[in-house]
KEKE-3310 file (N, C-alpha, C; in steps of 0.2 Angstrom, whole numbers, plus 5000, padded with zeros to 4 digits):
npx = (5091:5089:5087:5084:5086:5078:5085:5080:5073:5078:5075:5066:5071:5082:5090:5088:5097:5110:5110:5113:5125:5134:5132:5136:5125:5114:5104:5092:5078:5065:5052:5037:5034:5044:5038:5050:5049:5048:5055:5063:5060:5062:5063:5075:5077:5089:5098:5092:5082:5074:5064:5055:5051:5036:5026:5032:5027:5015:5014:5007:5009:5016:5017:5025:5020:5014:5001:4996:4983:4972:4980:4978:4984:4991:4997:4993:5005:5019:5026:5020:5010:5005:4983:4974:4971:4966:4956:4962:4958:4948:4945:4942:4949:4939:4931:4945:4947:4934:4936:4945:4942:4933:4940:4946:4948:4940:4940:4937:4946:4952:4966:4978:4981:4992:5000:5009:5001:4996:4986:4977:4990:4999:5008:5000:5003:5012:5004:4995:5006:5007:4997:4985:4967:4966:4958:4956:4950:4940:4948:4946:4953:4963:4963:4970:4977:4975:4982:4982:4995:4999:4995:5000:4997:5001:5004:5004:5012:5001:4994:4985:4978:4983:4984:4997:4997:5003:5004:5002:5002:4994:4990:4986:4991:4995:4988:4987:4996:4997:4985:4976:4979:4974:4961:4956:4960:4948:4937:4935:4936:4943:4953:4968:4985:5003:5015:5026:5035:5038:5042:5040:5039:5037:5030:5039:5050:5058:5060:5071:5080:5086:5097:5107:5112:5123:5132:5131:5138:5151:5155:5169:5176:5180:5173:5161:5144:5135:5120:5102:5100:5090:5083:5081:5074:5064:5057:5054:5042:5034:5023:5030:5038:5045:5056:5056:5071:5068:5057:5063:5069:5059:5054:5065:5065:5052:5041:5025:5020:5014:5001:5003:4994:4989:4981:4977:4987:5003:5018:5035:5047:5057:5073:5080:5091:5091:5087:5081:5071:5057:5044:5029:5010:4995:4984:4970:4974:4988:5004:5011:5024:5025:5034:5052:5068:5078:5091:5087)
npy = (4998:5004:5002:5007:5010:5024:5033:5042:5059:5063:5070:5062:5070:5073:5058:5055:5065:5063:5050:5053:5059:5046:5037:5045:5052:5062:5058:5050:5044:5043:5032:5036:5045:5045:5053:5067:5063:5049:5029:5017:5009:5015:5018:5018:5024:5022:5028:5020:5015:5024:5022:5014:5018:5023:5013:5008:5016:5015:5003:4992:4996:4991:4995:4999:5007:5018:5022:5036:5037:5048:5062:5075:5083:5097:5091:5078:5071:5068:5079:5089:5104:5102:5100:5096:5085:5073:5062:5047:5032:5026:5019:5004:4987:4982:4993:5000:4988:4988:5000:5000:4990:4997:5005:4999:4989:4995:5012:5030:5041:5056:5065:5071:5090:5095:5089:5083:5086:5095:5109:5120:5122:5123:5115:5107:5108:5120:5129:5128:5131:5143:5152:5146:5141:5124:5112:5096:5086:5069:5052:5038:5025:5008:4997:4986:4976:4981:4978:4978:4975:4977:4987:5001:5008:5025:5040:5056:5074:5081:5073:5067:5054:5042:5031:5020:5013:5001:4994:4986:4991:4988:4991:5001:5013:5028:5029:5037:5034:5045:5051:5037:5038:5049:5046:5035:5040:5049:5042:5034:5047:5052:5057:5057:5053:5049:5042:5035:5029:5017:5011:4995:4989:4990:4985:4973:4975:4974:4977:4968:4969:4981:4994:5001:5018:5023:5013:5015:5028:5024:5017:5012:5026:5021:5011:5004:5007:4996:4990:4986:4975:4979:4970:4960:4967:4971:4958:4961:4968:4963:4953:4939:4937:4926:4927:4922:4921:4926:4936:4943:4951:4957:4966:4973:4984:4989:4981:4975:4959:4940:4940:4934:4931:4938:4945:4965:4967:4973:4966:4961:4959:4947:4943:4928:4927:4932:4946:4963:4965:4973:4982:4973:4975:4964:4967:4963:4954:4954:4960:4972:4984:4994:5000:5000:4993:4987:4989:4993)
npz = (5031:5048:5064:5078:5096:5103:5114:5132:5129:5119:5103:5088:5078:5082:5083:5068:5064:5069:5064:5050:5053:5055:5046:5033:5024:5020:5015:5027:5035:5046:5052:5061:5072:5089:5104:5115:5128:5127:5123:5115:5101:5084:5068:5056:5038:5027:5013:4999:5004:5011:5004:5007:5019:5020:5019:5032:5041:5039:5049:5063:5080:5095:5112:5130:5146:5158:5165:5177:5186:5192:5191:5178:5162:5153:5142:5140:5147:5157:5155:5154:5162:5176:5178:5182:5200:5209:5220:5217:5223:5225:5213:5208:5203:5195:5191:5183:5173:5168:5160:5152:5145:5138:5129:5123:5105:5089:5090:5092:5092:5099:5097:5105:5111:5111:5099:5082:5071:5059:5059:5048:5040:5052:5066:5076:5090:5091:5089:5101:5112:5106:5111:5109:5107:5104:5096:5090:5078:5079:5077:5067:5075:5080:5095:5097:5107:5126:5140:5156:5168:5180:5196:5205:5219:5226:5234:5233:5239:5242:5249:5243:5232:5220:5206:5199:5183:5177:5158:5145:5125:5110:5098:5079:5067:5071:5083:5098:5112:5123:5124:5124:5136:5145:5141:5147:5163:5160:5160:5169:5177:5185:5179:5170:5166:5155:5161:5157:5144:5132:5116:5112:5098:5079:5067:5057:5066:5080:5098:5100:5090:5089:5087:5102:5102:5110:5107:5093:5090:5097:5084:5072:5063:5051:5046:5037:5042:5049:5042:5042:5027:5013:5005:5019:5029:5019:5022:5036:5034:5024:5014:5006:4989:4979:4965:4947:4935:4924:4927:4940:4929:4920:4929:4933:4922:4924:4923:4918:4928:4929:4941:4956:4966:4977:4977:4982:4988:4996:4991:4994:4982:4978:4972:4963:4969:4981:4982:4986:4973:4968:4976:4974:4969:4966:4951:4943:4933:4932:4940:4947:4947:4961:4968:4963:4965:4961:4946:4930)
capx = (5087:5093:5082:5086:5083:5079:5084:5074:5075:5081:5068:5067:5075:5088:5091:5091:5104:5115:5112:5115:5134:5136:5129:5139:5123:5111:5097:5091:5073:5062:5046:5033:5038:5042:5040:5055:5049:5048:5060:5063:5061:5062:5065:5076:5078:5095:5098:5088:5078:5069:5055:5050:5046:5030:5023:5034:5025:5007:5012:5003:5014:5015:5020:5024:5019:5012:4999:4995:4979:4972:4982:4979:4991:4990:5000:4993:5008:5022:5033:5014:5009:4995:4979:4968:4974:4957:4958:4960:4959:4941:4945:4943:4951:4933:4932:4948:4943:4928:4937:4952:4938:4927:4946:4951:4945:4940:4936:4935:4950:4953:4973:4982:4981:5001:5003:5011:4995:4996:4980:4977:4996:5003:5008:4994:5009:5016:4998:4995:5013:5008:4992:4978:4963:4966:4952:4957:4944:4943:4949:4946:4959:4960:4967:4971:4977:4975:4982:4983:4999:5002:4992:5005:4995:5004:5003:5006:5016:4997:4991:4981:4982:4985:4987:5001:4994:5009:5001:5005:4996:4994:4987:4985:4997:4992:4986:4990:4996:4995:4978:4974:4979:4967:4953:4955:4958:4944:4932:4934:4931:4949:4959:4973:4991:5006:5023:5033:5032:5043:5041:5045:5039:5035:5027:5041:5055:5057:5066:5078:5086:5087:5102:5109:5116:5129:5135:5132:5143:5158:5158:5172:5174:5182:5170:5154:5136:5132:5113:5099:5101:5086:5080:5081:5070:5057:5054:5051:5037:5030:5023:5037:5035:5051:5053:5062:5074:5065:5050:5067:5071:5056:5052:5068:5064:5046:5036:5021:5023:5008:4998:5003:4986:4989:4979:4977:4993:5010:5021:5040:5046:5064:5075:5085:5099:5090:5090:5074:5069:5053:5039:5021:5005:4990:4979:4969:4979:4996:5007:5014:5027:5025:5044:5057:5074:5084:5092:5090)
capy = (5001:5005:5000:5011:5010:5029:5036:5047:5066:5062:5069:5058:5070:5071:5053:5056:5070:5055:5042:5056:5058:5041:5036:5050:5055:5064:5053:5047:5046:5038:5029:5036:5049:5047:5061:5067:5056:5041:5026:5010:5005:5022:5013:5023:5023:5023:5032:5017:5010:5028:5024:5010:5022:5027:5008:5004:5021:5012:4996:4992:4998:4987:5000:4997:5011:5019:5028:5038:5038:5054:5069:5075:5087:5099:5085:5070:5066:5071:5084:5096:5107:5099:5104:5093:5082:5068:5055:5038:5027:5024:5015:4997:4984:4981:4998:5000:4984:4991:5008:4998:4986:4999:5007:4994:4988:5001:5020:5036:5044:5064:5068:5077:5094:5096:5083:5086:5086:5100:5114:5125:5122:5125:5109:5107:5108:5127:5132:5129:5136:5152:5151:5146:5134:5117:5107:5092:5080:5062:5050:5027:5019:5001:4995:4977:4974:4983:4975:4979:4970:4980:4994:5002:5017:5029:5047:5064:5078:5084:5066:5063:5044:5040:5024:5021:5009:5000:4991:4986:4993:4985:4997:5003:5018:5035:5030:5041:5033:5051:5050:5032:5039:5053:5044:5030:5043:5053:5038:5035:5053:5055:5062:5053:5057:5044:5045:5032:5027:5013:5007:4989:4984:4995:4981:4967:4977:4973:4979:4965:4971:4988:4997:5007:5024:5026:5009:5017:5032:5019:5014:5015:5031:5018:5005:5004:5008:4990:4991:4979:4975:4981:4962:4957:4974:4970:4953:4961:4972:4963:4946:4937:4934:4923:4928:4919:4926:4931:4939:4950:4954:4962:4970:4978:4988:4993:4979:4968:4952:4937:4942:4931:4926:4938:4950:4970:4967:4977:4959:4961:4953:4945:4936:4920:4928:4934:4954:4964:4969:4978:4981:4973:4975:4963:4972:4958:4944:4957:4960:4979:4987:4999:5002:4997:4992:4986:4994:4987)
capz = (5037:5052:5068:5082:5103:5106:5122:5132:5130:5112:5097:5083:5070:5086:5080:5065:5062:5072:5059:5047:5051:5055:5039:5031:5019:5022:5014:5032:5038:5050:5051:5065:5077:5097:5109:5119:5135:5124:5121:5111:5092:5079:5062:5051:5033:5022:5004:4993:5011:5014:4999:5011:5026:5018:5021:5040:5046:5040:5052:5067:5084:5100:5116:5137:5144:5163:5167:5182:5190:5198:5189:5172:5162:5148:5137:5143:5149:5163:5152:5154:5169:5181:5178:5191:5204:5211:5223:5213:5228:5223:5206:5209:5198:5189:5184:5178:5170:5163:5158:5147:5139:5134:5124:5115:5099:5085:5093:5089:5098:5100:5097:5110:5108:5109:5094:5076:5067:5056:5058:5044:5039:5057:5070:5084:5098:5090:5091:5111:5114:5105:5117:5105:5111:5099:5094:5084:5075:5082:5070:5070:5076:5082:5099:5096:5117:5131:5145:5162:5171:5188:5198:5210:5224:5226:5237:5230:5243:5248:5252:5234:5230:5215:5202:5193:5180:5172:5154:5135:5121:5101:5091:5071:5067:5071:5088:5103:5118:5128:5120:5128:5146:5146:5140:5153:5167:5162:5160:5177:5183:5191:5177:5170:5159:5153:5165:5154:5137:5127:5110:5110:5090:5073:5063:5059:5070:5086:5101:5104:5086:5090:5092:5106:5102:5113:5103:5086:5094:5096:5078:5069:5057:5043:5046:5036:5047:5049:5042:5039:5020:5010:5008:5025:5029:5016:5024:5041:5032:5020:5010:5001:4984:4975:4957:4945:4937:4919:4930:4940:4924:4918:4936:4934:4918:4927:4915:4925:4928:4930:4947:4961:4967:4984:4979:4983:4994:4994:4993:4993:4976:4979:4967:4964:4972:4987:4983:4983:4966:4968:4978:4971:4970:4960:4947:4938:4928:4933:4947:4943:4952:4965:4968:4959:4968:4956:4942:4924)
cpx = (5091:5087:5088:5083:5083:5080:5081:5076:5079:5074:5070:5072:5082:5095:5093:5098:5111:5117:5116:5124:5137:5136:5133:5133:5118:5102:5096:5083:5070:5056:5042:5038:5038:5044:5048:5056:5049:5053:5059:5064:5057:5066:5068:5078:5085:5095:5091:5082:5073:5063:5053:5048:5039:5026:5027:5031:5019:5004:5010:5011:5012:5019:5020:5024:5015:5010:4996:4988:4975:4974:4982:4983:4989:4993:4999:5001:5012:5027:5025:5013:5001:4988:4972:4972:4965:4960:4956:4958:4953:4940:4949:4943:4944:4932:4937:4948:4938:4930:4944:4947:4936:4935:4950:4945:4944:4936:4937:4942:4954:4961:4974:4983:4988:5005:5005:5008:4995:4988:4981:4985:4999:5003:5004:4998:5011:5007:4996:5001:5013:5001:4985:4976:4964:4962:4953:4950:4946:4945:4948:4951:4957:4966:4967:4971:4978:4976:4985:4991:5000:4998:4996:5000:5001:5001:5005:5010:5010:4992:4985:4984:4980:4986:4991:4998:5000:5004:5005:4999:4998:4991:4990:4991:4991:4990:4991:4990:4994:4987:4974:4975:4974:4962:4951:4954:4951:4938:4931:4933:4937:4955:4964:4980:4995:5013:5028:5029:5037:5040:5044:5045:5035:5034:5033:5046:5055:5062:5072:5082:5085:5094:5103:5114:5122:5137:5137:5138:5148:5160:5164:5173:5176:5179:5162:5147:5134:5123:5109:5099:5093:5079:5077:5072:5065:5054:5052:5043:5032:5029:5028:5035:5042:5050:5057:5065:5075:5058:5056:5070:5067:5054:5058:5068:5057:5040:5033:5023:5017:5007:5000:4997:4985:4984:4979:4981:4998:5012:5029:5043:5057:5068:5079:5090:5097:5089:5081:5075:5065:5048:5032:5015:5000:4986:4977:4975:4987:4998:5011:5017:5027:5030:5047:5065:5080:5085:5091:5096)
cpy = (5000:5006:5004:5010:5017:5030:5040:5055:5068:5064:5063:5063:5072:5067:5054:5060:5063:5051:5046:5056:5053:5036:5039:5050:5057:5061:5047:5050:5041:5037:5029:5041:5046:5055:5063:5061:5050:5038:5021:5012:5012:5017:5020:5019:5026:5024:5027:5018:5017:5029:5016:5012:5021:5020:5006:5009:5020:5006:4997:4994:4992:4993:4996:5006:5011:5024:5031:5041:5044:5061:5072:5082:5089:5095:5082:5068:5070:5079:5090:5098:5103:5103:5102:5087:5081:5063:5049:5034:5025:5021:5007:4994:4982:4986:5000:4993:4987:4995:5005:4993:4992:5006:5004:4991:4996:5006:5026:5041:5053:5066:5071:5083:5096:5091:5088:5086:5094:5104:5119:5126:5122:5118:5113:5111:5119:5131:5135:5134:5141:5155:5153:5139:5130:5113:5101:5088:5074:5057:5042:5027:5013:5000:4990:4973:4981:4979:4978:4972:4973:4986:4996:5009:5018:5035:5052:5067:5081:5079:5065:5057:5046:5032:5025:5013:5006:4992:4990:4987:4991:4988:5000:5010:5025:5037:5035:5040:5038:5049:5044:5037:5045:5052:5042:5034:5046:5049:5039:5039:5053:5058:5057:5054:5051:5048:5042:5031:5023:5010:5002:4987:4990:4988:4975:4969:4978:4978:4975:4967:4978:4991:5002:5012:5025:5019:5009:5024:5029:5018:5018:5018:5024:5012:5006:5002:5001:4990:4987:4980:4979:4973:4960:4963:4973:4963:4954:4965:4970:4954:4946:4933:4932:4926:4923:4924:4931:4935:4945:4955:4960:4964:4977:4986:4991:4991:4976:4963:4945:4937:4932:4928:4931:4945:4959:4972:4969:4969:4962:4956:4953:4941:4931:4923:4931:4942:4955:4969:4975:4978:4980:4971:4970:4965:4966:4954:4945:4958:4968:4982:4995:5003:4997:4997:4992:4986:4989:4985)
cpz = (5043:5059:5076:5090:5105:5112:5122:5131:5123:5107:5094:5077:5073:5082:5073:5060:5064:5066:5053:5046:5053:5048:5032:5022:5023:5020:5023:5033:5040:5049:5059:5071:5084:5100:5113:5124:5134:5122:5117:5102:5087:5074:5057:5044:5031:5015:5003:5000:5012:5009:5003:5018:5025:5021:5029:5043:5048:5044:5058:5074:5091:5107:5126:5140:5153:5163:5174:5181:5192:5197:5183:5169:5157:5141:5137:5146:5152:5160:5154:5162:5171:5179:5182:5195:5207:5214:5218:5216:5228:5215:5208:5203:5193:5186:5182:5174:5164:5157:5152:5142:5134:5128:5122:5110:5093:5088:5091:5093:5094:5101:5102:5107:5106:5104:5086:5071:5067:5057:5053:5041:5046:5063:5075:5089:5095:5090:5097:5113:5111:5108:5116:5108:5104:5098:5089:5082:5076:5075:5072:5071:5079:5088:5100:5102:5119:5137:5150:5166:5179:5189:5204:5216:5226:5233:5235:5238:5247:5247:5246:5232:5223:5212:5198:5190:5175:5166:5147:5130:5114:5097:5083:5073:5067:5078:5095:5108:5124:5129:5125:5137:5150:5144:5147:5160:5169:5162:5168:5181:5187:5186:5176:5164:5157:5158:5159:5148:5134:5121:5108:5102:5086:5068:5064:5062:5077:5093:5101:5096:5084:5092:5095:5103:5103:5108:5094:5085:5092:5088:5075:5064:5050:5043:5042:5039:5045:5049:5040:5031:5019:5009:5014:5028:5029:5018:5032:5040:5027:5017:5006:4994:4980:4969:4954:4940:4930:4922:4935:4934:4922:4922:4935:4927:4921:4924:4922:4922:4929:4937:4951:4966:4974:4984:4981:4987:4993:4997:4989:4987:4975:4972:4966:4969:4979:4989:4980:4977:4966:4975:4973:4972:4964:4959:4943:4936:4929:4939:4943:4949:4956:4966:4966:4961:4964:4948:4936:4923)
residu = (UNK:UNK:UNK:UNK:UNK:UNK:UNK:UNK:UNK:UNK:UNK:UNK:UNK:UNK:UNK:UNK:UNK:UNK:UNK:UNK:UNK:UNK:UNK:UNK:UNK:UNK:UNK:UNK:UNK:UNK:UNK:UNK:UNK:UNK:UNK:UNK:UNK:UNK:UNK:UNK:UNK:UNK:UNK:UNK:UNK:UNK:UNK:UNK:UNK:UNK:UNK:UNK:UNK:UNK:UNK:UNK:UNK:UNK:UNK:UNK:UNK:UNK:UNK:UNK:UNK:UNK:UNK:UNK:UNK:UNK:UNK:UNK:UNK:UNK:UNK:UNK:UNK:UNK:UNK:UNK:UNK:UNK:UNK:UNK:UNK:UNK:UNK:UNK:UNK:UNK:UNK:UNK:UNK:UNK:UNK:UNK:UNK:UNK:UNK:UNK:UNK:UNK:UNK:UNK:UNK:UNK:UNK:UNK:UNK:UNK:UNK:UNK:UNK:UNK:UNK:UNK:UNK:UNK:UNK:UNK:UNK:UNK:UNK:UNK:UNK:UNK:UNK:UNK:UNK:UNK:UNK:UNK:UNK:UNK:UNK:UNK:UNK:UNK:UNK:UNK:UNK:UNK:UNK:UNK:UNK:UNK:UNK:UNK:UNK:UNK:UNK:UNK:UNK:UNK:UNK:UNK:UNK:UNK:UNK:UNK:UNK:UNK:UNK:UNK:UNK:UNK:UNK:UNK:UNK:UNK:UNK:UNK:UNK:UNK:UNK:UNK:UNK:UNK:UNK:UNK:UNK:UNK:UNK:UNK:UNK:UNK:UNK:UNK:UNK:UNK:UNK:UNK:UNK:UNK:UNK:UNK:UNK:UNK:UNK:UNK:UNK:UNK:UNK:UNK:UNK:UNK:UNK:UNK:UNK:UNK:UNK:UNK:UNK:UNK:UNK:UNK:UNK:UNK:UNK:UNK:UNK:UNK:UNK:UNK:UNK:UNK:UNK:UNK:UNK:UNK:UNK:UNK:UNK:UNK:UNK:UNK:UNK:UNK:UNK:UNK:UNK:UNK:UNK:UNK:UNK:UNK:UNK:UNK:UNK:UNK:UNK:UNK:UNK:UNK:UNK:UNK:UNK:UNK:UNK:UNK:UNK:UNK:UNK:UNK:UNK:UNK:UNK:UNK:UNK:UNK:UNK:UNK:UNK:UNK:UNK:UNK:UNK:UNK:UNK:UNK:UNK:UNK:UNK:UNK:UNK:UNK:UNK:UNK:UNK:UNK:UNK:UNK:UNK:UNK:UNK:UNK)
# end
């Protein structure tokens, strides 16, 4: 695995083309997309490491993130063309209070229409831009935190106040921070979109072990892409289960093995020597391999 600090103005498969001739193969793939204006923690996968995307994409996200008060956008967020502009200066700290309670915990949230949610086969975003009206269907997700840390006013050029709302958000996978800044805007009755956006954590990868690009850049061609092991990885993503080293044996032919006690839970099953074997789930009295790491 290879845990990345996107810059801004960078896609994701940006990124990964990058890792790609860094890496020198083309088995490279990430876990959760950022938009262009988004920064921080893009978790990419290497050759064996890209059959554990499928579970780091279903981890929960932690974001920092500002939203502006007052102006809302065909994006939700500042790359979109304005579509109202509202005095804010009338949103007092109880009702953005109220308006941030009442979107956290589990809701109902309506995608951005410029998102890569597939319609009828076709991404949302490639729909609008060939200048179709988009209608998504809302979907649960779950807001763990919403907190408020700073309220900045502002003035626009023809004297519209505004709030920039600088917050951190803790949300389920799938959630749409744009998404959060146009609800809370429009709760309030003044319109609202996202200026900034950073992705400090993707389940157990954080930003402080993220690498910078322009330092993955410098490396040297004859030096091997210094990458999280496959081990190390599955212990930022999952329960640990030791094995001994007749239970890696039979993991590694693809036999079960006696159920661990953890339940209906994808648990990393590691061996004497520290290298992950498989990934395992318990089925009754077995523990049966989900993925299989290491070779007979």
């Amino acid at each position: 695995m290879l845990v990345v600090d996107k810059p801004q103005g960078w896609t994701s498969h940006d990124v990964v083309a990058k890792a790609r001739g860094l890496a020198g193969t083309r088995k490279v793939g990430h876990a959760g997309t950022l938009d262009p204006m988004a920064t921080g923690v893009l978790v990419l996968g290497v050759g064996r490491a890209t059959r554990l995307l499928t579970y780091v994409v279903g981890a929960d996200k932690e974001y920092t993130a500002t939203i502006r008060l007052g102006v809302a956008t065909t994006t939700d967020d500042a790359e979109g063309e304005e579509t109202t502009r509202a005095d804010a200066s009338g949103v007092t700290a109880a009702a953005l209070a109220t308006g941030v309670a009442a979107l956290t915990g589990p809701i109902n949230q309506v995608p951005s229409a410029v998102s890569a949610i597939k319609v009828d086969g076709q991404r949302a975003y490639a729909r609008v831009r060939a200048g179709e009206d988009v209608e998504l269907a809302a979907r649960p997700v779950t807001i763990g935190r919403f907190e408020v840390h700073e309220v900045r006013p502002g003035t626009l050029e023809d004297g519209t106040v505004v709030q920039d709302v600088d917050v951190t958000v803790v949300c389920s996978s799938g959630t749409y921070i744009r998404a959060l800044a146009r609800d809370l805007g429009r709760d309030l009755g003044v319109g609202g979109h996202l200026t900034a956006l950073r992705r400090t954590r993707v389940g157990g990868y954080g930003i402080d072990g993220a690498r910078d690009l322009d330092a993955l850049d410098a490396w040297p061609a004859d030096v091997p892409l210094d990458t999280l092991p496959l081990a190390d990885a599955a212990r930022a993503t999952f329960p640990v289960r030791e094995l001994t080293a007749d239970e890696a044996r039979a993991l590694s032919f693809g036999q079960r093995i006696p159920a661990g006690g953890t339940g209906p839970v994808v648990v990393a099953a590691l061996s004497p020597a520290g290298e992950l074997v498989a990934l395992l789930e318990d089925r009754g009295p077995h523990a049966r391999p989900v993925l299989v790491f290491a070779a007979a």
